[in-house]
C-alpha positions in Angstrom: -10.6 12.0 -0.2 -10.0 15.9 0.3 -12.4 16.7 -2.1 -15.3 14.5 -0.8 -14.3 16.4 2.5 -14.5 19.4 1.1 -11.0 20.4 0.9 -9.0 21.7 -1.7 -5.8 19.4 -2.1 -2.8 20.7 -4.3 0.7 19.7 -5.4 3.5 21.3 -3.7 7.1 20.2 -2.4 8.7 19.7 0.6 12.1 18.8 1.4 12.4 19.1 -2.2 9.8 16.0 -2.7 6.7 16.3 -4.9 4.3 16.0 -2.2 -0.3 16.2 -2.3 -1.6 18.6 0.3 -4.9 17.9 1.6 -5.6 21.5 2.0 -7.2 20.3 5.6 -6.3 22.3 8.4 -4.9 19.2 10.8 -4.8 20.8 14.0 -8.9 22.0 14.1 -9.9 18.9 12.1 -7.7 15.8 12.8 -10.3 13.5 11.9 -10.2 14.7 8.4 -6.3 14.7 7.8 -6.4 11.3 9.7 -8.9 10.0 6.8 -6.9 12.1 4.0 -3.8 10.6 5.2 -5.1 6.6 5.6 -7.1 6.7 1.8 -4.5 5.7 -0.2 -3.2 2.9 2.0 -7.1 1.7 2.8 -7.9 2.1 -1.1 -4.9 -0.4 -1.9 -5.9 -3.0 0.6 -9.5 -3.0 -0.5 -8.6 -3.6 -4.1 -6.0 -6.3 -3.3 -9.3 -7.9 -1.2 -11.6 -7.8 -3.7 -9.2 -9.0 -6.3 -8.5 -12.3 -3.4 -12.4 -12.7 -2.5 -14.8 -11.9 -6.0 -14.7 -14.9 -7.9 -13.4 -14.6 -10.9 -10.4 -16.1 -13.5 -7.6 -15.2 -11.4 -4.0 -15.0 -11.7 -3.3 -12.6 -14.4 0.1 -10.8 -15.2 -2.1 -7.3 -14.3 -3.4 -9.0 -11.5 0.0 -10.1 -9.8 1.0 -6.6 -10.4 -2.0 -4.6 -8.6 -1.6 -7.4 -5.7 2.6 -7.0 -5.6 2.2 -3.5 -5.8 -0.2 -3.2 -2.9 1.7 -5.6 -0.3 4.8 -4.0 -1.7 3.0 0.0 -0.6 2.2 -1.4 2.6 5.1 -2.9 3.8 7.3 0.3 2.7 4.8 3.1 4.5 5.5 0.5 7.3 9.0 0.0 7.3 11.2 3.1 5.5 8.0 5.2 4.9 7.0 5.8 8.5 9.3 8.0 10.0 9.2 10.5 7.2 7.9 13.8 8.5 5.2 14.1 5.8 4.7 10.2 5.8 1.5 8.9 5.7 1.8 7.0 9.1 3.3 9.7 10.8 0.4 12.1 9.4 -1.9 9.5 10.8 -0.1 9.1 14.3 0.0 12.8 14.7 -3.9 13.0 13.7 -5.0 10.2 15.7 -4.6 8.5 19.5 -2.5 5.5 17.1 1.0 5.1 17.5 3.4 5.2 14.6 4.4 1.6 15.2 0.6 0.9 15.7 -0.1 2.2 12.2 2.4 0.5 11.1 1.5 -2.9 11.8 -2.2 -2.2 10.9 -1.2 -2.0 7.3 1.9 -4.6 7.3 -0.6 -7.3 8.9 -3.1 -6.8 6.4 -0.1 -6.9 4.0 0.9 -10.4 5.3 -2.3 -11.6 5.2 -3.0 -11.3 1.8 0.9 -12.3 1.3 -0.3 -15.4 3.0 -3.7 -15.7 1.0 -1.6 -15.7 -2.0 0.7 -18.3 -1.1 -2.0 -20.4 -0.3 -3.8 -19.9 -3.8 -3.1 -22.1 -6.9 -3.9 -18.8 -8.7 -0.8 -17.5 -7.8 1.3 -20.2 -8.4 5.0 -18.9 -8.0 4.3 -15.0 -7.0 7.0 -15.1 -4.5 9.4 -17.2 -5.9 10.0 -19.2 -9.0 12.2 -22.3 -10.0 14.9 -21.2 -12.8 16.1 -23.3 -15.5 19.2 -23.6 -13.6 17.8 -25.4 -10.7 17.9 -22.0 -8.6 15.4 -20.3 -7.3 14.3 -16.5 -8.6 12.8 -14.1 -6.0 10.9 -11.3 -6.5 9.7 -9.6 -10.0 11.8 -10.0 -13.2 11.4 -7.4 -16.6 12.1 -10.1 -19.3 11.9 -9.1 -23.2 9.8 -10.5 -25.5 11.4 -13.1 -27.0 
């Protein structure tokens, strides 16, 4: 996004923390740094849309991934991530007449939307939770080896 706005973004750290620089001055263009700072987050929801709404053969292994990953972003810019000095959300608060909290929620309702979607999807049969051989039930994402 800082290069279609005609920026020059670089690497850098701060606080120790790799960290992407828009190279947009946010003070004389807030707009800008607002858009730089809300891509990533807008990007992830888009994709996790399209993958919902285009027809297709759905419910894929890559799939569940780009879908867990998204809802996963968004709920963590809007819980841990938002108080961060060089957080997204608080880039976007500061850039814009939103809230942090306001930001926030933006992202974790679109987040529990799709959440919802995918609950409601025979697609997606046991994203959120799976019955174990045990009779138990497994939450979340499991690494298991071939076998």
């Amino acid at each position: 996004m800082s290069l279609i706005l005609g920026a020059h973004p670089h690497l850098g750290l701060e606080d120790g923390k790799p960290t992407v620089f828009s190279g947009i001055d946010a003070i004389s263009q807030p707009r800008k740094q607002f858009l730089f700072s809300s891509a990533g987050l807008n990007v992830q929801a888009i994709m996790d849309d399209a993958i919902l709404d285009v027809p297709h053969h759905s419910g894929g292994s890559f799939e569940r991934g780009i879908l867990a990953g998204g809802i996963s972003t968004a709920y963590f810019y809007a819980t841990f991530g938002r108080n961060a000095p060089n957080s997204d959300i608080t880039s976007m608060a500061r850039t814009s007449s939103l809230s942090r909290t306001q930001a926030s929620l933006i992202y974790a309702g679109i987040a529990t939307i799709q959440s919802i979607r995918i609950a409601h999807d025979g697609h997606y049969a046991n994203f959120f939770m799976r019955p174990s051989s045990i009779g138990a039930i497994n939450v979340g994402v499991a690494v298991m080896p071939d076998r």
